[in-house]
C-alpha positions in Angstrom: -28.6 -3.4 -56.3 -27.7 0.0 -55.5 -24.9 1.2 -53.5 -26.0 5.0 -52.0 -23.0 6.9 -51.3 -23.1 10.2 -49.4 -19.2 10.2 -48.5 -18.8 13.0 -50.8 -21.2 15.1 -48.7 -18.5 14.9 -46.0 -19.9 14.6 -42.3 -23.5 14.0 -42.4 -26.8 14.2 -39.5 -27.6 11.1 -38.2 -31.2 11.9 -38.3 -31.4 12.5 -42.2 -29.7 9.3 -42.4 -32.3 7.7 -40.7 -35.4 9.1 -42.3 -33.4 8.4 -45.7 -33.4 4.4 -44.6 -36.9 4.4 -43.9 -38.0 5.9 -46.7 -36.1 3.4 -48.9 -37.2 0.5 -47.1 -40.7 1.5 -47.8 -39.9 1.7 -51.8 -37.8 -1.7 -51.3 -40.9 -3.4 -49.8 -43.0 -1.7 -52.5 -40.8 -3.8 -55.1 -37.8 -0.9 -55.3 -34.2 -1.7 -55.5 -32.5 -3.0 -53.0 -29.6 -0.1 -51.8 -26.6 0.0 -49.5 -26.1 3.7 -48.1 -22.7 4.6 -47.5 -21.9 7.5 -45.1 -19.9 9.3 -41.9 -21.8 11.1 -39.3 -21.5 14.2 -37.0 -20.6 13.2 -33.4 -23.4 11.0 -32.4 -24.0 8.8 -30.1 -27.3 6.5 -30.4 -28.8 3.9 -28.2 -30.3 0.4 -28.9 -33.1 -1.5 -27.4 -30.6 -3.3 -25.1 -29.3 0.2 -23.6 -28.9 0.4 -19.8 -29.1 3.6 -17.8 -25.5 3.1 -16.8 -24.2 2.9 -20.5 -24.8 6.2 -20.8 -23.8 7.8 -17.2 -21.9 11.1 -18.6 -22.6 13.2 -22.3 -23.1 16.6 -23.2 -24.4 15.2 -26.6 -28.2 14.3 -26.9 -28.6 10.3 -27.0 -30.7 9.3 -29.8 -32.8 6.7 -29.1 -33.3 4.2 -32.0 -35.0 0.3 -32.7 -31.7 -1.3 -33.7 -30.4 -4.4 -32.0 -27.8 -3.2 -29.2 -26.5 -0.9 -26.6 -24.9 2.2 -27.0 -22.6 3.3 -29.4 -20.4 6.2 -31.2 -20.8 7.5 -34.5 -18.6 10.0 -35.8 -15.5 11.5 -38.0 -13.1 8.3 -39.1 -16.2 5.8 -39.2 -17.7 4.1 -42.1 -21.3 3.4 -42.0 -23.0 1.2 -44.3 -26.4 0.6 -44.2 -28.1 -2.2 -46.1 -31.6 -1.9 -47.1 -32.6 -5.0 -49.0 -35.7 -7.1 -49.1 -34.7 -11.1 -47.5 -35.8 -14.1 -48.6 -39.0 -16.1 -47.1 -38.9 -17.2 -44.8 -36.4 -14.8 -42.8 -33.4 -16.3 -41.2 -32.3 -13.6 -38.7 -29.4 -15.4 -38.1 -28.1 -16.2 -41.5 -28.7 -12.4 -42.2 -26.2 -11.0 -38.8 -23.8 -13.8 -39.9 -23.6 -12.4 -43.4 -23.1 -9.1 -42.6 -20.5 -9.7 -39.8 -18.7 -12.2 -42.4 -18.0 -8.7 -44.9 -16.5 -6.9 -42.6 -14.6 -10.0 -41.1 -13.2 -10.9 -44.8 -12.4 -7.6 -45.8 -10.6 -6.8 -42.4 -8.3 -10.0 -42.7 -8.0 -9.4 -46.3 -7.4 -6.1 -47.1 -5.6 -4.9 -44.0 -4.2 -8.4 -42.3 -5.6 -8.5 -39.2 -6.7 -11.3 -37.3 -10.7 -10.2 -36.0 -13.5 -12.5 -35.5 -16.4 -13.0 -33.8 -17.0 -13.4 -30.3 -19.5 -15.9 -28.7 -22.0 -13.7 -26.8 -20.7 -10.3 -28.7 -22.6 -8.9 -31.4 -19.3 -6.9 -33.8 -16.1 -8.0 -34.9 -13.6 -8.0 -32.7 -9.5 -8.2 -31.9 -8.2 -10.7 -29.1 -5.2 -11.6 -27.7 -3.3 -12.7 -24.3 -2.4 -10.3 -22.0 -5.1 -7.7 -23.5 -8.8 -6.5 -23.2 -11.3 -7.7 -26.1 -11.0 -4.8 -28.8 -13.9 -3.9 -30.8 -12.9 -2.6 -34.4 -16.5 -3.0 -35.9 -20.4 -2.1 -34.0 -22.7 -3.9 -35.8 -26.6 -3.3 -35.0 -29.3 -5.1 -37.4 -32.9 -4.9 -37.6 -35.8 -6.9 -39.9 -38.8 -5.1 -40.4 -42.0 -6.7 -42.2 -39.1 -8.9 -44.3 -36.4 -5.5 -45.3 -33.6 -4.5 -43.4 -32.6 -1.5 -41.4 -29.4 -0.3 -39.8 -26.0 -2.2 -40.6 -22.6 -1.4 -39.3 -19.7 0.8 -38.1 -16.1 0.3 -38.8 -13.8 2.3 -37.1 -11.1 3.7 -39.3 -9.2 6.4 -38.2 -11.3 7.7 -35.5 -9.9 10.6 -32.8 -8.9 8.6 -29.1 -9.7 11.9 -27.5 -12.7 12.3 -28.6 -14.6 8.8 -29.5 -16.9 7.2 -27.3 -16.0 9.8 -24.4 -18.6 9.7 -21.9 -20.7 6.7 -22.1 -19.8 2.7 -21.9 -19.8 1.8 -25.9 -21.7 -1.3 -26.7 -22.5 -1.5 -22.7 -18.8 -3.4 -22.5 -17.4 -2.7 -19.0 -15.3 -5.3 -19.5 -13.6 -4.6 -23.0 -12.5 -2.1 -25.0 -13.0 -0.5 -28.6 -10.5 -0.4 -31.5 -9.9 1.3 -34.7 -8.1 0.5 -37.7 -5.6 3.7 -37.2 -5.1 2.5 -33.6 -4.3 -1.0 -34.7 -1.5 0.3 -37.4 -3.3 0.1 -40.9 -3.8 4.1 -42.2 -6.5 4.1 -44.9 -9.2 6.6 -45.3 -13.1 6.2 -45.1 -13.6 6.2 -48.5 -11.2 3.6 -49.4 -12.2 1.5 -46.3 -16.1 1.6 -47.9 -14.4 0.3 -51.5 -12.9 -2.5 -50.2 -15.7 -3.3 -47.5 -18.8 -2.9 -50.2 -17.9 -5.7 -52.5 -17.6 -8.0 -50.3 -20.9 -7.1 -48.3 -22.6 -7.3 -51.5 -20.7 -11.1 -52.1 -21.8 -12.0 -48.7 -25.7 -11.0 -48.2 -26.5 -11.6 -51.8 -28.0 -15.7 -50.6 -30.3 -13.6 -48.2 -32.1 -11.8 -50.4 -35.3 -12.2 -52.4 -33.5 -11.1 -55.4 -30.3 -11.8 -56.1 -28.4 -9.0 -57.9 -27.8 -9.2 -61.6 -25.6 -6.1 -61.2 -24.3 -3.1 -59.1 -24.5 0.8 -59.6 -23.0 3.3 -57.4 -24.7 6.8 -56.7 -24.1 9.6 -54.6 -26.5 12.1 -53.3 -25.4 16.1 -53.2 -27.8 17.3 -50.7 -30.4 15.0 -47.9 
């Protein structure tokens, strides 16, 4: 398995992240290696298939429309993105696969940093709960199976800017609860030592799912898109 790192390139387009995941998930169906890309985008917001009009009711920054799972969400400075791009095992258990993804970013969240998140019956994410408060989402997770390969993956909030993030649009569609971030929550880490602690355990936790299970693990980075 290869882990695809851009962090190094600093902020990066959304779009050329995208057309970089599609292009590897044609050479992982064509028997390539399976690969995790790591990365942090420009201000971006993008919209799933389960969008609503309303979700988006104020932005001065284009919406891009994509075929991920979910509504709308945030992408930007403070966020680490992973996308996994790996080849399942037959037959496909879509369920399995979100459970394993969500359970990374769950174990490395309670781990690593001490925080109580979990899942939430009916909410796709990992989230933060407690009495008195709204349901805070720390993590957008939006999956997608194409023809047996994966695309798309997750966002953790790490140190992301309250003034800035997720202004003008309802994240993840939730009129009714609230998004997080590790900063916001007390823990001060960067990105890049948020993806070394998160990538492990991803790898740990989707290895069952896939055709091939890893015999090992390199890490690349990528100077230019």
């Amino acid at each position: 398995m290869q882990i695809l790192s851009l962090l190094d390139q600093g902020l990066v387009d959304y779009t050329q992240v995208d057309a970089l995941q599609r292009s590897l998930h044609e050479e992982v169906l064509a028997g390539g290696e399976d690969t995790l890309i790591v990365s942090q985008f420009t201000p971006t917001w993008t919209a799933g298939r389960h969008t609503k009009p309303q979700d988006i009711p104020s932005t001065t920054i284009p919406i891009i429309r994509t075929d991920r799972a979910g509504s709308a969400t945030w992408h930007g400075p403070g966020q680490v993105v992973v996308y996994p791009v790996v080849r399942l095992r037959e037959p496909v258990d879509l369920v399995q696969w979100i459970r394993a993804v969500e359970a990374s970013v769950i174990d490395t969240v309670r781990e690593v940093w001490d925080l109580p998140v979990h899942r939430v019956e009916g909410r796709a994410g990992v989230w933060l709960t407690e009495e008195g408060r709204r349901d805070r989402k720390i993590c957008a997770i939006g999956l997608k199976v194409a023809r047996g390969a994966t695309l798309h993956g997750i966002a953790l909030n790490v140190d992301i800017d309250p003034a800035h993030a997720f202004e003008g649009i309802i994240p993840c569609g939730l009129t009714d609860a609230d998004v997080t971030s590790l900063s916001w929550e007390g823990v001060h880490t960067t990105v890049a030592d948020a993806a070394a602690e998160l990538l492990p355990r991803m790898v740990e936790h989707i290895s069952p799912c896939l055709a091939t299970a890893p015999t090992s693990v390199s890490y690349t980075t990528r100077s230019t898109l």
